[in-house]
C-alpha angles and dihedrals in degrees: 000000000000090000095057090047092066100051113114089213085055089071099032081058087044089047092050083057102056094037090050097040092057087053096048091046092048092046105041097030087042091055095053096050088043093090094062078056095049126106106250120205105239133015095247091051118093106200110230136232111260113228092197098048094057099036091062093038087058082049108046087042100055088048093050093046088050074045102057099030102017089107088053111041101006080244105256098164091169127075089222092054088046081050099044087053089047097049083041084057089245104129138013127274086239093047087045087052100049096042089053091048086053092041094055083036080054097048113045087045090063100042087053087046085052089050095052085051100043093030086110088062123049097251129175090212093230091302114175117235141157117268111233109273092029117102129204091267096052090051087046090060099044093052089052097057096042093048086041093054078040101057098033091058097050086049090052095048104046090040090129084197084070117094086170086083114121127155134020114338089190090053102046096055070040087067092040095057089048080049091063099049092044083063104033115034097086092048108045099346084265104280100193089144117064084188090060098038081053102055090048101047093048098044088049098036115226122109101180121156083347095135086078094060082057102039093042095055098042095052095043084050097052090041089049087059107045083047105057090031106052105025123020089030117016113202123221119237148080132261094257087060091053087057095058093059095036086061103022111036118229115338100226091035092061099040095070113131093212126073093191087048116123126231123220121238105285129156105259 
């Protein structure tokens, strides 16, 4: 680990999480709270939130932001898709937690930077919560099928054993982001991403039933790589070479000469 510590790409890769993550917390965040700030047509009338909107801007953003730093990071932006290529023996445990400390920095920066922006208007900053009728078990359930679609697909798009490939990788983990709103919005307010349920529980300050936009994801996220590892795609390799990863991070991706040198998009 200490060798990858001390790569200069390394941090560039932990710095593209935490850039990327602000945008795509402004954007998508800032899209969901844009309707308390709409014109409605009459004084008695409250303008409601549209499902469909944020869930595409969730999605779009996520596909521009693999887009811009993929190459980087491998723009995980989410602490279950940082766990899911850890489980699947893509990254090193240094490199997961990093990414997962940027990605929580990330996010809390953005969602104060969205409170300063929306304090003239009484906002919940995105916050999840439980829709009325729905228990903690319920919202459990639905988090871990929306992470677990999440995280598959991302596993199934960036397989670099795959030729069958053809399209937009980012937009289509893009599309599967909007998917899981699309699921799960009416239900939690779609907390996926246990980096983006946490800034804006902290900023706002209410951390009710948050445990379950961590536990959901991370579940959903685990259950996603052993999937798609050990059954659906079974990976070659021993438990040594796991190791290696686990401690070293990928092999070709650290023995470059160069410490200016760039990395191609690869799921890490």
């Amino acid at each position: 680990m200490a060798s990858e510590f001390k790569k200069k790409i390394f941090w560039r890769a932990v710095v593209a999480e935490f850039f990327a993550m602000i945008l795509f917390i402004f954007i998508s965040i800032g899209s969901a709270l844009g309707f308390k700030f709409s014109v409605p047509l009459n004084s008695t009338v409250e303008p409601g939130q549209d499902n469909v909107k944020v869930s595409l801007a969730f999605g779009l953003a996520i596909a521009t932001m693999a887009q811009s730093v993929g190459h980087i990071s491998g723009a995980h932006l989410n602490p279950a898709v940082t766990l899911g290529l850890l489980l699947s023996c893509q990254i090193s445990i240094l490199r997961a937690i990093m990414y997962i400390v940027a990605q929580c920095l990330g996010a809390v920066v953005a969602t104060a930077i969205l409170l300063g922006v929306t304090s003239s208007r009484s906002t919940t900053l995105g916050l999840n919560e439980l829709a009325d009728g729905i228990n903690p078990g319920q919202g459990l359930g639905i988090e871990i099928i929306a992470t677990l679609q999440l995280v598959l697909c991302v596993l199934a798009t960036t397989d670099r054993r795959r030729n069958d490939v053809s399209g937009s990788g980012p937009l289509a983990i893009g599309l599967s982001v909007a998917l899981g709103h699309l699921l799960a919005i009416d239900y939690t307010g779609c907390g996926i991403n246990p980096a983006r349920s946490f800034g804006s529980a902290l900023i706002y300050n209410n951390f009710t039933n948050h445990w379950i936009f961590w536990v959901g994801p991370i579940i959903g996220g685990a259950a996603a790589a052993l999937i798609y590892d050990f059954i659906l795609a079974p990976r070659c390799g021993d438990v040594t070479d796991r190791m290696k990863v686990w401690t070293s991070g990928q092999v070709e991706e650290y023995d470059l000469d160069a410490d200016d040198s760039r990395v191609e998009m690869k799921p890490k």
